[in-house]
C-alpha positions as CSV (number, residue, x, y, z in Angstrom):
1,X,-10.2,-2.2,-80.5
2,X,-7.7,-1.1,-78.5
3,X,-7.4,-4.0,-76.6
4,X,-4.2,-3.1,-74.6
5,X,-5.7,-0.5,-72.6
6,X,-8.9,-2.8,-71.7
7,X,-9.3,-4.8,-67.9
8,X,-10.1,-8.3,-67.8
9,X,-13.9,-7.2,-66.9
10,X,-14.1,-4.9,-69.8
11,X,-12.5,-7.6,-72.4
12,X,-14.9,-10.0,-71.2
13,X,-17.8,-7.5,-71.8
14,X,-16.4,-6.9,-75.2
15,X,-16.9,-10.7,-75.6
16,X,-20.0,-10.7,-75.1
17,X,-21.0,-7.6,-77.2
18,X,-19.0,-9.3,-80.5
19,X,-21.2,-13.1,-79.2
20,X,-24.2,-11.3,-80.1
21,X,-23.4,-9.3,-83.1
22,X,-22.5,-12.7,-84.5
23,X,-25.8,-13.8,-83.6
24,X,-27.7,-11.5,-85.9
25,X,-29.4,-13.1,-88.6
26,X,-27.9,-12.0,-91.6
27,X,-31.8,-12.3,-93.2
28,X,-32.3,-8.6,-90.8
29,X,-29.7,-7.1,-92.1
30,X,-30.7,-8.0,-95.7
31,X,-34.9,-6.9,-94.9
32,X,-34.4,-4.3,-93.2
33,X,-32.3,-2.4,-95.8
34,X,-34.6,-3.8,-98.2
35,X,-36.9,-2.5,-95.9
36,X,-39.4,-5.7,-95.7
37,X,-38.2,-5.1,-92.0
38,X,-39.3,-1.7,-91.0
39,X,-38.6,-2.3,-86.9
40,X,-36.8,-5.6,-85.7
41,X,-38.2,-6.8,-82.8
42,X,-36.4,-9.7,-82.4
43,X,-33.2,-7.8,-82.3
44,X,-34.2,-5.6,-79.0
45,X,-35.6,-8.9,-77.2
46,X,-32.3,-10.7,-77.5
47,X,-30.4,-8.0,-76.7
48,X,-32.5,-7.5,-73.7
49,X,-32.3,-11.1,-73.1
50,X,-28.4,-10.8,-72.5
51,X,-28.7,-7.7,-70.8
52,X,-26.9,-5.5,-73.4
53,X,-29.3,-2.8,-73.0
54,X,-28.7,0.2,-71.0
55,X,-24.9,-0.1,-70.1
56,X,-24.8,3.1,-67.6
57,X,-28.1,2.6,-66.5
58,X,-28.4,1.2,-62.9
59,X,-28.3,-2.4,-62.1
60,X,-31.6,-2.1,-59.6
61,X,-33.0,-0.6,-62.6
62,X,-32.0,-3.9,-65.4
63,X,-28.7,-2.2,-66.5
64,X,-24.9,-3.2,-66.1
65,X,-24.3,-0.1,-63.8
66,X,-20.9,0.7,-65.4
67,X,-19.2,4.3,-67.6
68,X,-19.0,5.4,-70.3
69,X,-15.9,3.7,-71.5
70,X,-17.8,0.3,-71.4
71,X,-21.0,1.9,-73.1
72,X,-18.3,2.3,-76.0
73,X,-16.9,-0.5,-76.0
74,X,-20.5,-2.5,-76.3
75,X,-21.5,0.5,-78.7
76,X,-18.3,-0.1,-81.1
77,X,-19.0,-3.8,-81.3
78,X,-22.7,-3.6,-82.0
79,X,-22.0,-0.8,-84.8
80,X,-20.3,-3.8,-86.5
81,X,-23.4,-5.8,-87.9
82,X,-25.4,-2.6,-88.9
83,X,-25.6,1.1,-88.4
84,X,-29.2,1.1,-88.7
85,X,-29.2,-1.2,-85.8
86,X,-26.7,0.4,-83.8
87,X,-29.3,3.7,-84.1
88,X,-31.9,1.8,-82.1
89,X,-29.7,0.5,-79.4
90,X,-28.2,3.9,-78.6
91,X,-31.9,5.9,-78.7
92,X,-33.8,3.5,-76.2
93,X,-31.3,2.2,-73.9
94,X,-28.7,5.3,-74.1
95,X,-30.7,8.4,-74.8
96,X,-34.3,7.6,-73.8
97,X,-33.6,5.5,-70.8
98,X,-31.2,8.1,-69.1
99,X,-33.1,10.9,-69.2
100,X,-36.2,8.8,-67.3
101,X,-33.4,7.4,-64.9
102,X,-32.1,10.8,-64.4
103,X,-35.8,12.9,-64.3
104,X,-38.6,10.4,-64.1
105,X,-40.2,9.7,-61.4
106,X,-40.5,6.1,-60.1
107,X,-43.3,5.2,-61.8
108,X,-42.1,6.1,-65.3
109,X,-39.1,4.2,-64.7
110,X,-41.1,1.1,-63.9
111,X,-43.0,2.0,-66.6
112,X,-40.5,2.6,-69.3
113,X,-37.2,1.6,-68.3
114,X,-37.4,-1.8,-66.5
115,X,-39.4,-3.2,-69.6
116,X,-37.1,-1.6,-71.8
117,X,-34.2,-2.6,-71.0
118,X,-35.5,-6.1,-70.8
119,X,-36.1,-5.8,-74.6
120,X,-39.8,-6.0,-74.0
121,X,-40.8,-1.9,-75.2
122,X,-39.0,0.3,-77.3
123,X,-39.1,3.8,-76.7
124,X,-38.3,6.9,-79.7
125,X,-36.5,10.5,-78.9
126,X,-38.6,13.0,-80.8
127,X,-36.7,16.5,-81.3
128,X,-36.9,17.3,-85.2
129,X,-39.9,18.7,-86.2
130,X,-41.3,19.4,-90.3
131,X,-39.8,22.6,-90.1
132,X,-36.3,22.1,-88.8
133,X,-34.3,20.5,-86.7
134,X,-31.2,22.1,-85.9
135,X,-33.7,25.7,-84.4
136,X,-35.1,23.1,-81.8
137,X,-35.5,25.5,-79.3
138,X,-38.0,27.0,-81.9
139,X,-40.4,24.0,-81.9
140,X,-44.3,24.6,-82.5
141,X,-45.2,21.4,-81.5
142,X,-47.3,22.2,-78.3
143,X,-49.0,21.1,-75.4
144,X,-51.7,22.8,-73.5
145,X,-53.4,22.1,-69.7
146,X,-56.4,20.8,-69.2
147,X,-56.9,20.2,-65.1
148,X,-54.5,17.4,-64.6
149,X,-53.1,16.8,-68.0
150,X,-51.6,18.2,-70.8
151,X,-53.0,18.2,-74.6
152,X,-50.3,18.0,-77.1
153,X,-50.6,18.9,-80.8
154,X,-47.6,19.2,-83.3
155,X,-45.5,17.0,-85.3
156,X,-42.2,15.7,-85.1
157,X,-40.1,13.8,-88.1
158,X,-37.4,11.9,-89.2
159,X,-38.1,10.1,-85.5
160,X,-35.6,6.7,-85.3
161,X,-37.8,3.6,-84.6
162,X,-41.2,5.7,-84.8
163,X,-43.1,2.4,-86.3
164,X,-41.8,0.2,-83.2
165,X,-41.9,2.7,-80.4
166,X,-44.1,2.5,-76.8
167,X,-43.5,5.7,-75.8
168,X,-42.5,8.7,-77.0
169,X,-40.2,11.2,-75.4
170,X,-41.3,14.4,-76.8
171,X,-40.4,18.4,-76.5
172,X,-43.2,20.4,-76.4
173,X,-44.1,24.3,-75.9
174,X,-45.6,25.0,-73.0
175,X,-45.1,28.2,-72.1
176,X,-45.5,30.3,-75.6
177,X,-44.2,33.3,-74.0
178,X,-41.1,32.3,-72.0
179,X,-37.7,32.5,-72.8
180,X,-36.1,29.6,-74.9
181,X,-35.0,27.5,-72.1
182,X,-37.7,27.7,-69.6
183,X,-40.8,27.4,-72.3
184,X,-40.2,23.7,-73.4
185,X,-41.4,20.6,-71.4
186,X,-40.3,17.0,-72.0
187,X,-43.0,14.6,-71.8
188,X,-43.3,10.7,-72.0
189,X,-46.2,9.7,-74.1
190,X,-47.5,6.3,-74.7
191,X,-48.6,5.2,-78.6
192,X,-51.7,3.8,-76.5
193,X,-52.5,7.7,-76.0
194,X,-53.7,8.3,-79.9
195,X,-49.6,9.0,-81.3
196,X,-50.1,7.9,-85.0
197,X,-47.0,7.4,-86.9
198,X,-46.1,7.0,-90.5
199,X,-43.2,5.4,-92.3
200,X,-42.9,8.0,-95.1
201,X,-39.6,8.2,-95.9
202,X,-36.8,6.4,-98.7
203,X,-33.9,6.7,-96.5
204,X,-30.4,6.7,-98.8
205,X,-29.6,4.2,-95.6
206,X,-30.2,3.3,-92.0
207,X,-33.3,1.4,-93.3
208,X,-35.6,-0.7,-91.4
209,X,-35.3,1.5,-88.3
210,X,-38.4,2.4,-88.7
211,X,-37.7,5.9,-89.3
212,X,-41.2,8.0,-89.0
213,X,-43.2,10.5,-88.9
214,X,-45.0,11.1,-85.6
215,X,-47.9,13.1,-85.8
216,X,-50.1,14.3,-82.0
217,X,-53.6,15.3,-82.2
218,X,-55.1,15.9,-79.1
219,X,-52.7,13.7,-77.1
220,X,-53.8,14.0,-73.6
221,X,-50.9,12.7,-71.3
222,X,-51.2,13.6,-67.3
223,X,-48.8,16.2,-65.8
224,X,-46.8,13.4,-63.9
225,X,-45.4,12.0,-67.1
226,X,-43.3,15.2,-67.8
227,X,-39.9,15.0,-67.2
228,X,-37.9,17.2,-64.8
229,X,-41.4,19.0,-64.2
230,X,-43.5,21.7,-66.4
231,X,-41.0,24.1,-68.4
232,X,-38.2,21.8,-67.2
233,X,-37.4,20.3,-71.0
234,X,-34.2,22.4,-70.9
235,X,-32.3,20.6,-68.2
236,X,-33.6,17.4,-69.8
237,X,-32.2,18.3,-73.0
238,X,-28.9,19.7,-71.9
239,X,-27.9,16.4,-69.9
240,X,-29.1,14.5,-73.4
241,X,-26.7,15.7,-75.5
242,X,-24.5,14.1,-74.6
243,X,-25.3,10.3,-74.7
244,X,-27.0,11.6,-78.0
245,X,-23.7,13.1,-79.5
246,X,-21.2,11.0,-78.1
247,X,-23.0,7.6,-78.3
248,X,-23.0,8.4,-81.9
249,X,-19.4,9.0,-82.3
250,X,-18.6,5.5,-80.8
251,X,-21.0,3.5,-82.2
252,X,-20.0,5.1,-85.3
253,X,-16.4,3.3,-85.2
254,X,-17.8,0.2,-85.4
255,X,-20.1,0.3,-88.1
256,X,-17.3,1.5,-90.8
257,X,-14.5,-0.9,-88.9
258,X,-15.6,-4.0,-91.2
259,X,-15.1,-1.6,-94.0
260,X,-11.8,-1.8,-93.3
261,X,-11.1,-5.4,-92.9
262,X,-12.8,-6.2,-95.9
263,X,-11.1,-3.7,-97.6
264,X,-7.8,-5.1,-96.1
265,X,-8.6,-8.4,-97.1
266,X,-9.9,-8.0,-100.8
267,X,-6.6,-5.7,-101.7
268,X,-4.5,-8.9,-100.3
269,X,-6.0,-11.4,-102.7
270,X,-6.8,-9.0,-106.0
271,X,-3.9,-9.0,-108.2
272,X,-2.8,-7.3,-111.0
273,X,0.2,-6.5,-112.6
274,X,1.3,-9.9,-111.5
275,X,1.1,-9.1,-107.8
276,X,-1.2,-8.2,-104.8
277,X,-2.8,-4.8,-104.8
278,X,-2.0,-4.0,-101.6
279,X,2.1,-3.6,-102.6
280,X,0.6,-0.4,-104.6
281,X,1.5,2.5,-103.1
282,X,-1.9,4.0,-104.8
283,X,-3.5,1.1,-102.9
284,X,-1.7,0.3,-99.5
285,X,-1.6,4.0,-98.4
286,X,-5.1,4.1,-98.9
287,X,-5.4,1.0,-96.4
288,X,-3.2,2.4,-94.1
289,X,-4.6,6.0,-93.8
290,X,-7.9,4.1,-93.0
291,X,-6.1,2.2,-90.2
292,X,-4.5,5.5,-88.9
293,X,-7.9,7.6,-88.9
294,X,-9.6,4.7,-87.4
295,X,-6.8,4.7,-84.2
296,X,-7.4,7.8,-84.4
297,X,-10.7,8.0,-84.1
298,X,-11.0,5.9,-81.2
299,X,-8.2,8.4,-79.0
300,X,-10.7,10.8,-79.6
301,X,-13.8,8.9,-78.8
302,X,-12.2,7.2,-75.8
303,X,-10.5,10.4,-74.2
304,X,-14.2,11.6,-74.8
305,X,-15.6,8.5,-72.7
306,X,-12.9,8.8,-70.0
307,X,-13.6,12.9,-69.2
308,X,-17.0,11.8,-69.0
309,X,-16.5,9.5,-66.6
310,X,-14.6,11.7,-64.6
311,X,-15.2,13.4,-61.1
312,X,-12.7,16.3,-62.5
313,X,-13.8,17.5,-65.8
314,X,-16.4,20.7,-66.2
315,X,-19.3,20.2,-67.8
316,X,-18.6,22.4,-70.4
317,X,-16.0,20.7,-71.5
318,X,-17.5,17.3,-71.2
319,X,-20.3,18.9,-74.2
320,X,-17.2,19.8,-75.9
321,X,-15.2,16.8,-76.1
322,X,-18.8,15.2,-77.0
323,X,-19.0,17.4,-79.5
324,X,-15.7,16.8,-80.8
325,X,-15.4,13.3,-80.8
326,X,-18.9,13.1,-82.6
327,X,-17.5,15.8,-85.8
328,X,-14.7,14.2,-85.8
329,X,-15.2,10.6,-85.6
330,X,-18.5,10.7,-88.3
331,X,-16.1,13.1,-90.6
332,X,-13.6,10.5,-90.5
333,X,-15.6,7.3,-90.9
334,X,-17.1,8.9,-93.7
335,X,-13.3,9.3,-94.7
336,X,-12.6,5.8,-94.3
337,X,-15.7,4.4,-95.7
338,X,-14.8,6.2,-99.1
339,X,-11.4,5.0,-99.1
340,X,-12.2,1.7,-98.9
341,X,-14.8,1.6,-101.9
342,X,-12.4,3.1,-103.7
343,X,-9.2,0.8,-103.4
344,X,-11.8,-2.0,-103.9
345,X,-12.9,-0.5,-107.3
346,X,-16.1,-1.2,-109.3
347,X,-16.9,-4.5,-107.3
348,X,-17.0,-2.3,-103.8
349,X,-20.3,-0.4,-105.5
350,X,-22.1,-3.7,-105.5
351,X,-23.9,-5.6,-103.7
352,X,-21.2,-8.6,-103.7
353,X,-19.7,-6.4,-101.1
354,X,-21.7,-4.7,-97.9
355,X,-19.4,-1.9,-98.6
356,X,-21.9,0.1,-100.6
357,X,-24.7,-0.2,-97.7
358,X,-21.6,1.1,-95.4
359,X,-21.2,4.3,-97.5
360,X,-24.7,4.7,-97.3
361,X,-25.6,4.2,-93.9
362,X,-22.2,6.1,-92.4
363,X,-23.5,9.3,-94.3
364,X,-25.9,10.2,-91.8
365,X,-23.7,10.1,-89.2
366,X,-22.9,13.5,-89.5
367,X,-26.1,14.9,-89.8
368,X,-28.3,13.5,-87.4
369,X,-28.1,14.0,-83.5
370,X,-27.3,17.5,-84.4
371,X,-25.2,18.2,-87.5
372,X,-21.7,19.0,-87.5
373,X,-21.9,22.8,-88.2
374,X,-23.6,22.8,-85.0
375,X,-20.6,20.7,-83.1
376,X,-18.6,23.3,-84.5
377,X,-20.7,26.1,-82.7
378,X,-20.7,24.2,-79.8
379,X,-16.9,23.3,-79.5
380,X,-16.2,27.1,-81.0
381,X,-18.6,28.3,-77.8
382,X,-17.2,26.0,-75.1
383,X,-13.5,26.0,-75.9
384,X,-13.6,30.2,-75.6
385,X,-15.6,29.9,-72.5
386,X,-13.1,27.1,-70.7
387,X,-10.0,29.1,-72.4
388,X,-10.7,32.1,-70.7
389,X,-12.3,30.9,-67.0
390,X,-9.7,28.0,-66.8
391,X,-7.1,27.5,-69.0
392,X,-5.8,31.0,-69.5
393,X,-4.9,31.1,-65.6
394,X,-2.9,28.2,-65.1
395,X,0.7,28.8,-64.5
396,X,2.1,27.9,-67.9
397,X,4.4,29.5,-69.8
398,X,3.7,32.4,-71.8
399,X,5.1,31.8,-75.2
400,X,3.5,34.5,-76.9
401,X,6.2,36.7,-74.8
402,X,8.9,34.8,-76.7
403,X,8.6,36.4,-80.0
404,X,11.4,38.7,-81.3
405,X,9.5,41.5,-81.0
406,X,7.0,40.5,-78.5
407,X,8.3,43.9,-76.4
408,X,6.3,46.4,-79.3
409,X,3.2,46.3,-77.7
410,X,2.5,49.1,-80.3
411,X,2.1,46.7,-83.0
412,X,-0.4,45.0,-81.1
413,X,-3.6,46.4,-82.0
414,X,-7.0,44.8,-81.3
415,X,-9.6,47.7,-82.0
């Protein structure tokens, strides 16, 4: 971690965040990619117990009230032990949690929050649906009024910690007709409702999340549990993104960091040829383009955290530097995680090594939470927006004027 740029306060939280990854049974880690574990319990309660859960959220509230810089540095250190557990931290404390902070009303924060972040309920974020999930906007999942409540039917899929969840924050169509962002409605549903999931899936990784299917059938939920109001899912969504998206890319470092260090350690001992592995070029520069991308990918995930934290930087560009950092850092990881099976050789494709369940589980990191062809659309869509409102008028110089020829305006032809 980049240790030099850290305060006291934040080293010490740090501290805290690597005390309890060390705590983790290595017997979880084990069942639940064997999948004998399909939601760890245990895991949530003690990091409850030390108050690990819900870094931004408020402190009257059960969180540690601090940025976005801290939520990464607790997110890079609990990525360590497993990616799979990593996923359930971020959705309930980070993703779920914020957006009742932010829109709920008092009584859902009691409700879901409080307990939540006390480790004692678990709550699942439920956008992808059977028939897609980047189209999200085109969800058929849908809920209908009845006097004071709202009947939802629909399906949603591929839902982290579906098996384990309490509640259920769900997108739903409410008005059919409407426009795309004034026709969804974001509503907080308990399992205690009638929500029946089902664990359906062999994931590749990222097991023992209890990754689900989550299926309504005549849900009836009262109007006060929607978030942000009725038709109000957009706002909801919007502000989302970017815990979901950038809490990823963070999180992400830390779960293929111990890919390097074994990595770094096995090519140090292995010899052949008479000598350590490491003093091949074929080898080392494999090493060492890991340790650059993975410096590398921090700047980018900690610039990110910083202009979120800021009083200064424009929305949009706060969803593009999310954006960003989560492309870039999964693309990269994925990048590291290869390089380090490979300089390892046939023993890195076992199970002597965690290095195979790394691969694995680092491969989704640029699919889910939106995939990375949709970052691309989104940093494409932002950065042309901020170019041309912002950046275009500040008084810099124009260099395109000092071309040769930059006086043949003929040449210049656009149409």
């Amino acid at each position: 971690m980049f240790d030099f740029i850290l305060t006291d306060a934040q080293k010490k939280l740090r501290d805290e965040a690597r005390e309890f990854t060390r705590w983790v049974p290595r017997e979880m880690i084990l069942d639940m990619d064997a999948e004998k574990l399909h939601f760890p319990h245990e895991y949530l309660k003690e990091c409850g117990r030390r108050n690990l859960l819900g870094i931004r959220i408020s402190k009257e509230l059960g969180g540690r009230g601090l940025g976005w810089v801290e939520d990464g540095i607790v997110a890079e250190e609990i990525g360590v032990a497993s990616y799979s557990l990593a996923c359930l931290w971020g959705v309930g404390a980070d993703i779920v949690c914020e957006a009742v902070a932010l829109f709920g009303s008092d009584e859902l924060k009691q409700a879901i929050v409080v307990p939540l972040l006390r480790g004692d309920v678990y709550a699942a974020e439920c956008l992808t649906e059977p028939r897609g999930g980047s189209d999200f906007f085109g969800a058929t999942t849908v809920a209908r009024k009845d006097g004071g409540d709202w009947i939802i039917n629909g399906q949603k899929r591929f839902i982290v910690g579906a098996e384990g969840a309490d509640w259920f924050m769900t997108y739903a169509v409410t008005d059919p007709g409407a426009p795309a962002h004034k026709r969804l409605t974001c509503f907080l549903i308990p399992r205690d409702a009638g929500v029946e999931t089902k664990y359906l899936y062999g994931l590749m990784g990222v097991r023992g999340g209890g990754a689900g299917r989550v299926i309504f059938n005549d849900v009836r939920v009262p109007e006060r549990y929607a978030l942000n109001g009725i038709n109000g899912g957009f706002d909801v969504f919007v502000k989302n993104m970017i815990p979901e998206r950038l809490g990823t890319a963070l999180m992400t470092i830390g779960s293929v960091r111990p890919a390097v260090e074994i990595a770094t350690r096995y090519t140090s001992m292995r010899k052949a040829f008479g000598q350590p592995i490491m003093n091949f070029q074929a080898v080392g520069f494999k090493v060492a383009d890991s340790v650059m991308m993975l410096d590398a990918l921090r700047a980018v995930g900690y610039s990110a955290a910083l202009a979120a934290d800021s009083k200064t930087a424009h929305a949009g560009r706060v969803r593009r530097m999310a954006s960003q950092a989560k492309k870039f850092i999964t693309e990269g990881a994925w990048q590291i995680a290869n390089n380090c099976m490979q300089v390892m050789g046939g023993i890195g494709y076992t199970s002597v090594y965690p290095l195979e369940r790394i691969v694995r589980d680092i491969r989704l990191a640029s699919i889910w939470v939106g995939t990375n062809e949709i970052q691309q659309s989104i940093i494409q869509t932002e950065w042309y927006k901020e170019y041309f409102k912002v950046l275009s008028k500040e008084p810099v110089r124009d260099v395109e004027q000092d071309a040769l020829g930059a006086d043949q305006v003929e040449e210049k032809v656009y149409e």
